[in-house]
DRENRO-466039 format. One record per residue (C-alpha): residue number from 1; residue in one letter; x, y, z. Coordinates in pm, 1 decimal, padded with zeros to 6 digits. Example, Ala and Ser with C-alpha at 12.3 -4.5 7.8 and 13.67 -1.06 7.14 Angstrom:
2
<1, "A", <01230.0, -00450.0, 00780.0>>
<2, "S", <01367.0, -00106.0, 00714.0>>
***
This chain:
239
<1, "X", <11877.5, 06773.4, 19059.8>>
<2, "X", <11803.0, 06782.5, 19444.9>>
<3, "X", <11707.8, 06461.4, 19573.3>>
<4, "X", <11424.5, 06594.4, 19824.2>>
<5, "X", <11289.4, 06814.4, 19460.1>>
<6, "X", <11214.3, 06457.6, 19309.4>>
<7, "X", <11082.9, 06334.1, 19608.1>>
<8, "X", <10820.8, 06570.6, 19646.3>>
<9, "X", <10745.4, 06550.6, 19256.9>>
<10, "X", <10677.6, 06200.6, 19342.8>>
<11, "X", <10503.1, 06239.4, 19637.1>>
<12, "X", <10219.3, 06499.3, 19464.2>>
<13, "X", <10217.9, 06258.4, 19179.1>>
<14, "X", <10087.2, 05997.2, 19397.6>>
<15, "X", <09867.5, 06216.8, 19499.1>>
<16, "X", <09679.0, 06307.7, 19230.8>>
<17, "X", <09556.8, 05962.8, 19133.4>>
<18, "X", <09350.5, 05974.3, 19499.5>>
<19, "X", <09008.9, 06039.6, 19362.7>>
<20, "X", <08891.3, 06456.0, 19454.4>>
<21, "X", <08653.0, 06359.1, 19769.5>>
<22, "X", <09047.7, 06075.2, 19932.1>>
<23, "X", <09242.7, 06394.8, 19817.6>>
<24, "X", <08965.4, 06598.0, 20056.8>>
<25, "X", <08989.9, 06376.3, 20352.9>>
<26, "X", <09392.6, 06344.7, 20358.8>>
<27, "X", <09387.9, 06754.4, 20338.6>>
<28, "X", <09079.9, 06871.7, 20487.0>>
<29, "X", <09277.3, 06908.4, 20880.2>>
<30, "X", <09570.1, 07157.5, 20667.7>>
<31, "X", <09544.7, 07486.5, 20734.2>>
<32, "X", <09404.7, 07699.7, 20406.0>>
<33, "X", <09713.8, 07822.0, 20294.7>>
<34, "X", <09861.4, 07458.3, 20294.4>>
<35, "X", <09562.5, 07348.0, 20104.4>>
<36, "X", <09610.7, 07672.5, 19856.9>>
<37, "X", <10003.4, 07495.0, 19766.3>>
<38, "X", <09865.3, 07186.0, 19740.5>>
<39, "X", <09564.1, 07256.1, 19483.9>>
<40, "X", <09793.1, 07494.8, 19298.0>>
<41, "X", <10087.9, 07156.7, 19242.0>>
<42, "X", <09776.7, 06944.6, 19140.1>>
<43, "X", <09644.1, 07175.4, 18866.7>>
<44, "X", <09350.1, 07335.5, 18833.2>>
<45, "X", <09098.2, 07074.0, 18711.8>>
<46, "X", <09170.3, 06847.1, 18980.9>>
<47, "X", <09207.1, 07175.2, 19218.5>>
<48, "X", <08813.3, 07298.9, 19086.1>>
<49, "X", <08722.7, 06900.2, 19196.8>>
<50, "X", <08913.8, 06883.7, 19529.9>>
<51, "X", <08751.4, 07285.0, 19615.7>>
<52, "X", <08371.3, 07163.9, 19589.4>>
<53, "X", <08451.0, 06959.2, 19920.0>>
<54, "X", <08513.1, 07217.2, 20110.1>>
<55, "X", <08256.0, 07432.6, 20300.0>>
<56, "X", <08211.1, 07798.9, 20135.6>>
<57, "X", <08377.9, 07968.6, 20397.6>>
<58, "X", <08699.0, 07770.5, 20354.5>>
<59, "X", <08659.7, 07787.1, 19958.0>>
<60, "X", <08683.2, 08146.4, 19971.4>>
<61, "X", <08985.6, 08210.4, 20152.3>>
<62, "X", <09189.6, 07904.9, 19935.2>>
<63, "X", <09100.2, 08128.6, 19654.1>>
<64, "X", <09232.3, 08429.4, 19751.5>>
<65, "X", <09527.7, 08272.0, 19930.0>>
<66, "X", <09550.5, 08080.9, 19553.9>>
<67, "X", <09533.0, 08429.7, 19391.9>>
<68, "X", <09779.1, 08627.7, 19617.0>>
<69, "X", <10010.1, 08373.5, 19624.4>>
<70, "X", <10419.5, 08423.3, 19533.7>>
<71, "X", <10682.5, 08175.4, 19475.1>>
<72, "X", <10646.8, 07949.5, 19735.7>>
<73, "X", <11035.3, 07769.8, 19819.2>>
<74, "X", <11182.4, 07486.3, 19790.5>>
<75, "X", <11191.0, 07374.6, 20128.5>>
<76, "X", <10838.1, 07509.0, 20202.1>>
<77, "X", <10688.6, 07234.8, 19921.5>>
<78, "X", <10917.7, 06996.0, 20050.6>>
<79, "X", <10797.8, 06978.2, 20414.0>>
<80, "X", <10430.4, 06963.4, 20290.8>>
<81, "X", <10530.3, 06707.9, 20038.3>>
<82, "X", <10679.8, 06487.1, 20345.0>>
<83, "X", <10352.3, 06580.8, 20561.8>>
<84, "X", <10142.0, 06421.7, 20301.6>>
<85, "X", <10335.2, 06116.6, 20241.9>>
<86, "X", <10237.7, 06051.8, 20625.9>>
<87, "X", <09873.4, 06146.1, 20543.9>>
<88, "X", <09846.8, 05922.1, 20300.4>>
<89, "X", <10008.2, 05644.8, 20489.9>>
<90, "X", <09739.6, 05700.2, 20714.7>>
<91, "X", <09463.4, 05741.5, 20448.8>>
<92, "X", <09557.2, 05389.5, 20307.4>>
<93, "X", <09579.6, 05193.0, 20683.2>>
<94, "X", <09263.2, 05341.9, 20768.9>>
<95, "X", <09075.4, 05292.0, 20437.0>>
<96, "X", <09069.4, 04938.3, 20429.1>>
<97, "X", <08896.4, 04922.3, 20776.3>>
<98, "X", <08594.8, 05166.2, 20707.2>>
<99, "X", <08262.8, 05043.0, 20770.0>>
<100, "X", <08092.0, 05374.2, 20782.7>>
<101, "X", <08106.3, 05680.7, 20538.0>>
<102, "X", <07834.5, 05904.0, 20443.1>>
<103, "X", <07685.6, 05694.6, 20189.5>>
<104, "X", <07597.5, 05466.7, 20553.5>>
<105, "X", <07489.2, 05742.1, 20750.3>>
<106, "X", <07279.0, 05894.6, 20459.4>>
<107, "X", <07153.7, 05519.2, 20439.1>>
<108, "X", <07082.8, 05527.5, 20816.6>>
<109, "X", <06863.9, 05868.0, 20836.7>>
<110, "X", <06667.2, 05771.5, 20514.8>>
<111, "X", <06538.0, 05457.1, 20721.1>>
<112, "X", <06422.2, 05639.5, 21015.1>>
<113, "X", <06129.9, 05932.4, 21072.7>>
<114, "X", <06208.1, 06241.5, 20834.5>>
<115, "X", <06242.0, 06449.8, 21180.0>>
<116, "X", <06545.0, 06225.8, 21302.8>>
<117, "X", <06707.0, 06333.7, 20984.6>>
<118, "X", <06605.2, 06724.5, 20998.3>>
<119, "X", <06747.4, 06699.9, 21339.8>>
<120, "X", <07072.7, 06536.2, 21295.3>>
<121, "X", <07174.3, 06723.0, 20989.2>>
<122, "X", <07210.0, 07073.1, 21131.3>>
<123, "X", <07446.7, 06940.3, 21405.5>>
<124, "X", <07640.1, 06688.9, 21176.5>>
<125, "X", <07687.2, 07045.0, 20945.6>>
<126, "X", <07829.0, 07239.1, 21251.4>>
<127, "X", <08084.3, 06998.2, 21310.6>>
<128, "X", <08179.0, 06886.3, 20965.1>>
<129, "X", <08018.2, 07127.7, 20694.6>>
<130, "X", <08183.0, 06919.7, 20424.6>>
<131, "X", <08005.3, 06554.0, 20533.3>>
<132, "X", <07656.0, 06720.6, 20599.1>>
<133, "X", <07688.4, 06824.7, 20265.9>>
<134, "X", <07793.6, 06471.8, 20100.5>>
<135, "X", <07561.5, 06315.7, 20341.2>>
<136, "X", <07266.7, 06510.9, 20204.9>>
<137, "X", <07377.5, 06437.2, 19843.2>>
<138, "X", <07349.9, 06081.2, 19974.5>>
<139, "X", <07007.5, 06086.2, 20120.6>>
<140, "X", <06804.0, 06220.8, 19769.5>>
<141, "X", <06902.1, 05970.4, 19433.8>>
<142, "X", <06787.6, 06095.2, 19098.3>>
<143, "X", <06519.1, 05734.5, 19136.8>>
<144, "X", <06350.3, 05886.0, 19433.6>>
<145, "X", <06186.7, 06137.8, 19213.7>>
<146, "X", <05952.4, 05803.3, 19164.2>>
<147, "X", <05842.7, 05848.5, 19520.2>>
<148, "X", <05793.8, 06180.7, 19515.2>>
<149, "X", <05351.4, 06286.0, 19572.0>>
<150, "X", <05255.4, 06433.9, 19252.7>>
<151, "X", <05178.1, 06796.9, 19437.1>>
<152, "X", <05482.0, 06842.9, 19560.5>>
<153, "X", <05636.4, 06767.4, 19309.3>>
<154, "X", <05461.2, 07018.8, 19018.8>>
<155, "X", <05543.6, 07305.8, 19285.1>>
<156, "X", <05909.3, 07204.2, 19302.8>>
<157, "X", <05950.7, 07181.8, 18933.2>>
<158, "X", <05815.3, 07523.6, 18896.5>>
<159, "X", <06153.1, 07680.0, 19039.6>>
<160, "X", <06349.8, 07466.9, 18781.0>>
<161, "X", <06462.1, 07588.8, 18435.5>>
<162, "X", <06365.2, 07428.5, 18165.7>>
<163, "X", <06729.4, 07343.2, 18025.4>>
<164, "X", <06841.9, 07180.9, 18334.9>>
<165, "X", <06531.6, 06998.9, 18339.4>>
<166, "X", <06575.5, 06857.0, 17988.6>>
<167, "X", <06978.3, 06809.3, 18055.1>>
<168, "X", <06881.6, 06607.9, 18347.7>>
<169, "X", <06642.6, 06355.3, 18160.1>>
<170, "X", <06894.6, 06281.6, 17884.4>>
<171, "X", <06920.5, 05934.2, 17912.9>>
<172, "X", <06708.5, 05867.0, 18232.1>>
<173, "X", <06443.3, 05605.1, 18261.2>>
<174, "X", <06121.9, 05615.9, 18083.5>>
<175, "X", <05932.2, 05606.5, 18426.3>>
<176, "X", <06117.6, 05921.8, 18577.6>>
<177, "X", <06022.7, 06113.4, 18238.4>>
<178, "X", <05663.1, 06013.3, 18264.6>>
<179, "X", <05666.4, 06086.8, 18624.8>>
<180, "X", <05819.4, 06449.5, 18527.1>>
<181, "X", <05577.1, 06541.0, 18222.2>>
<182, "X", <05285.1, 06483.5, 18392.0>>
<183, "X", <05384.3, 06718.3, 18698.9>>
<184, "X", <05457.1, 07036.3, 18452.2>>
<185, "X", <05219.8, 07252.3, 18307.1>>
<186, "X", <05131.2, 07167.1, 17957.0>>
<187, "X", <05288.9, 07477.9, 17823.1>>
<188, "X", <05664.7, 07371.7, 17969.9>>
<189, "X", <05581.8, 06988.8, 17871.1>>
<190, "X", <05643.8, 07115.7, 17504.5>>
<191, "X", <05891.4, 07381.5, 17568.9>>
<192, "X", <06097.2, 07050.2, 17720.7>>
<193, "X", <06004.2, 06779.0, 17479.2>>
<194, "X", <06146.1, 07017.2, 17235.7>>
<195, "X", <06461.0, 07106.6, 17426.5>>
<196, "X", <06504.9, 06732.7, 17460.4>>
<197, "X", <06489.3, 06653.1, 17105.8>>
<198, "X", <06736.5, 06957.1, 16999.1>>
<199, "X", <07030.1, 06841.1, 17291.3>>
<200, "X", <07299.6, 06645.7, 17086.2>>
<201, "X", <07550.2, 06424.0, 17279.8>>
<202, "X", <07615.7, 06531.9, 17617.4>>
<203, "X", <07887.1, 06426.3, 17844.8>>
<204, "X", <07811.3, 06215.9, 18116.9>>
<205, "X", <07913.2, 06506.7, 18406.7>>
<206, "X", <07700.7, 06728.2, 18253.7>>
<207, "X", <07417.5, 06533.8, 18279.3>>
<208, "X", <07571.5, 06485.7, 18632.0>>
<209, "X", <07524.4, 06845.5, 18684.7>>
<210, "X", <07257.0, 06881.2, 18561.8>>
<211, "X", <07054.3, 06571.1, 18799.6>>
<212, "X", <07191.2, 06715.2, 19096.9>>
<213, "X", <07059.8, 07089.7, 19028.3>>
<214, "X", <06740.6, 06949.7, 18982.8>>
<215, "X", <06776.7, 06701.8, 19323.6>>
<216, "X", <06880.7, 07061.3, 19551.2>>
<217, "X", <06570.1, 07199.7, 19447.0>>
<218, "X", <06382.5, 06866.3, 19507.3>>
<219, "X", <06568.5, 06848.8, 19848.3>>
<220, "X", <06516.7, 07241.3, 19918.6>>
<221, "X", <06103.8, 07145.2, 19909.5>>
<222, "X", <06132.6, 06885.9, 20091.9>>
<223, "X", <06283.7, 07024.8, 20416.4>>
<224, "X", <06036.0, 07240.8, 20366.7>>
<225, "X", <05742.3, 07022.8, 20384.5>>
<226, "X", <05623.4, 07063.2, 20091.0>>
<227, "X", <05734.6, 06815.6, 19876.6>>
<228, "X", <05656.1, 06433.2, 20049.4>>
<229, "X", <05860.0, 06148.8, 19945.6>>
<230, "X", <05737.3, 05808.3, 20011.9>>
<231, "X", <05902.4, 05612.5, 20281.0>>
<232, "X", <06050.0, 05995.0, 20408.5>>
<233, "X", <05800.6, 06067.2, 20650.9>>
<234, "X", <05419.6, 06185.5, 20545.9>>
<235, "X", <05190.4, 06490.2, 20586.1>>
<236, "X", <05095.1, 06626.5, 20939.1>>
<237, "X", <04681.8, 06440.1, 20975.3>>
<238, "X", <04408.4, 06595.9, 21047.8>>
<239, "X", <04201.1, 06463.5, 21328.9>>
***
């Protein structure tokens, strides 16, 4: 067997143990077709993983390049292979020196006036659709539905269905529930309480899912104004 075959067996091997969002940032520079080789020799459940990083626009066309591609050659996989050994050497030098990363920047904007964020975000999404996107996933946890003001919040939970809702408080604390059943309509409280009691085991990214359905829809609100969440800026005063 070729020795450059088992090299790049090994090299896409080491690969794949990089978490979805490392395999992202070694491959997110490649151009789409690259990206299309390399999901397809990682398989599709990591490839499904490794897609969500992406911005749409680049999601579609490594999809269709996915779906229309041939037999790609030896020496074509090879020279990727070889590329991405140098990525990850990179990856790994670089790694260990981070200070930053969205979780610090989402960290940052949460601490200063809601504005500041609203600002920042659309030009931080021009430049790099893929961090806006994990910095806003960042900025709203499943515990700031504690801060959220009671209006706000009924009207936000009016535009989420009632299965995702009861998905999303399997296993959460007892506060967040209260907080949630007292901000629906009496009608859904026992339409949910029953949902609840019928779910059976559920696996943990489901309930994943699930939270962070319900948190878009939070975070949809609250760009709007509508929905308020304590220590994220407050209501326009009347004077």
């Amino acid at each position: 067997m070729d020795s450059s075959f088992i090299q790049s067996i090994l090299i896409f091997q080491k690969l794949s143990k990089y978490s979805d969002e490392q395999i992202y940032q070694i491959i997110r520079d490649e151009a789409d077709q690259t990206v299309a080789v390399i999901l397809a020799k990682l398989g599709t459940k990591k490839a499904k993983g490794i897609l969500e990083f992406f911005p749409t626009e680049n999601q579609t066309n490594i999809v269709l390049k996915m779906a229309n591609m041939g037999e790609v050659s030896s020496e074509a996989v090879n020279q990727i292979a070889i590329a991405l050994e140098e990525k990850m050497k990179d990856f790994e030098t670089y790694r260990g020196k981070s200070i930053g990363g969205s979780k610090k920047v989402a960290e940052i904007l949460n601490l200063v006036k809601q504005k500041t964020g609203v600002d920042l975000l659309p030009e931080i999404e021009k430049k790099d659709p893929g961090l806006a996107h994990r910095i806003k996933k960042e900025m709203f946890t499943f515990k700031d539905i504690l801060k959220a003001e009671d209006e706000g919040l009924r009207r936000a939970l009016m535009d989420v269905k009632i299965n995702t809702l009861a998905l999303a408080l399997k296993g959460a604390e007892t506060e967040i529930k209260k907080k949630i059943f007292k901000n629906i309509t009496s009608n859904r409280l026992k339409i949910l309480k029953e949902e609840i009691d019928y779910l059976g085991p559920r696996k943990v990214s489901e309930i994943e899912i699930a939270r962070q359905e319900l948190l878009d829809i939070l975070k949809e609100y609250e760009e709007k104004g509508i929905l308020i969440i304590e220590g994220r800026g407050k209501k326009d005063e009347w004077v």
